[in-house]
N, C-alpha and C positions, 0 to 999 in steps of 0.2 A: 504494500500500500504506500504509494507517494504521500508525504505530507506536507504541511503548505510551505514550509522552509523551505523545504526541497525546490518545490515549482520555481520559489522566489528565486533562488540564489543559480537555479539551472537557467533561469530567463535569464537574471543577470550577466552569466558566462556567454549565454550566447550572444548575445548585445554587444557585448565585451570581444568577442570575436569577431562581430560583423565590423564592430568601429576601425579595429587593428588593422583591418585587412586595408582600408584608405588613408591609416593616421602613424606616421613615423616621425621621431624627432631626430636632427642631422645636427651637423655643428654650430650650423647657423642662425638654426630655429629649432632647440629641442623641446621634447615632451611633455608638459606639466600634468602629471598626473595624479588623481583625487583619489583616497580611501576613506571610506566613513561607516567608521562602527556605533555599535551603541554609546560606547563610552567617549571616543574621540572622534577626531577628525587627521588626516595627513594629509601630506601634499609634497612629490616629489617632482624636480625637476630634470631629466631623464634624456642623455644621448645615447640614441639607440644604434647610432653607427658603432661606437665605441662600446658602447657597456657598458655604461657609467653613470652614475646619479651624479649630476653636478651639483644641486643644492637639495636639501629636505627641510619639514617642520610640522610639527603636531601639535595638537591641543593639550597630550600630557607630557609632552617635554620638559626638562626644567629650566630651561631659557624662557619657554610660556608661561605668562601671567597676566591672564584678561579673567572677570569671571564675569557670570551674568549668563544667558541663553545658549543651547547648544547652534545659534544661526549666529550669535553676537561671538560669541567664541571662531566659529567657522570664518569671518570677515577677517576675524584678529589672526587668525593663521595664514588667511589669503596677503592679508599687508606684510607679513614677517618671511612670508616664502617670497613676496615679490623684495622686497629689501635686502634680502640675501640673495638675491639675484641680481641685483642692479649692483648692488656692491661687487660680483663677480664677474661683472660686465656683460652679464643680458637685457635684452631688452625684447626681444620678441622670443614667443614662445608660440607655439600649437597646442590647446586645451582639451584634453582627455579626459572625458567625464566618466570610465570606466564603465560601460553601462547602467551610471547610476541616472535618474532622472534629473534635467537641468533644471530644479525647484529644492527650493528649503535649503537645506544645508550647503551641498555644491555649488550653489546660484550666489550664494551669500561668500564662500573662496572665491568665483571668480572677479565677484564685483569688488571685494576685498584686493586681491591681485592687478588689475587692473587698477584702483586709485594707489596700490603704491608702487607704481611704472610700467607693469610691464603691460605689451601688447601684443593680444590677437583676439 
């Protein structure tokens, strides 16, 4: 018997599969890609020529320290992952929403990302 997690998290992979298949990050414009658990939020920045995470940042790291809503949290990661990107001299990136839906939480990193510099 399938159960609903199941459905959830199999729809997700395959989402996550169709996206992959048109979405790579290069030197020049790598990856930023979104995880969101119950508990946190991530958010890596990803050259997929190389194999490399060039920057990351999460909602339970100890560099973070925003408190208030898991969407007000989410923004405060999106500004911290773009800040540590501009510092490492990116500026455009390609946004991977992992097959998650572009609302709530992910909606709230990119627009976070986005007002702290970076672009796509």
């Amino acid at each position: 018997m399938i159960t609903m997690a199941g459905n959830k998290t199999s729809r997700r992979e395959r989402i996550k599969k169709g996206i992959r298949k048109h979405l790579t990050g290069t030197v020049e414009r790598p990856r930023l890609s979104v995880f969101r658990s119950n508990k946190g939020i991530y958010a890596q920045i990803i050259d997929d020529v190389n194999g490399k995470t060039l920057v990351s940042a999460s909602s339970i790291s100890k560099e973070f320290a925003a408190a208030g809503t898991k969407v007000e949290q989410s923004k405060a990661v999106g500004k911290l992952v773009a800040e540590k990107a501009v510092a490492a001299g990116i500026s455009k990136v390609v946004f991977d929403r992992n097959g998650y839906l572009y609302h709530g939480r992910v909606k709230s990193l990119a627009e976070g990302a986005r007002e702290g510099g970076l672009d796509f």
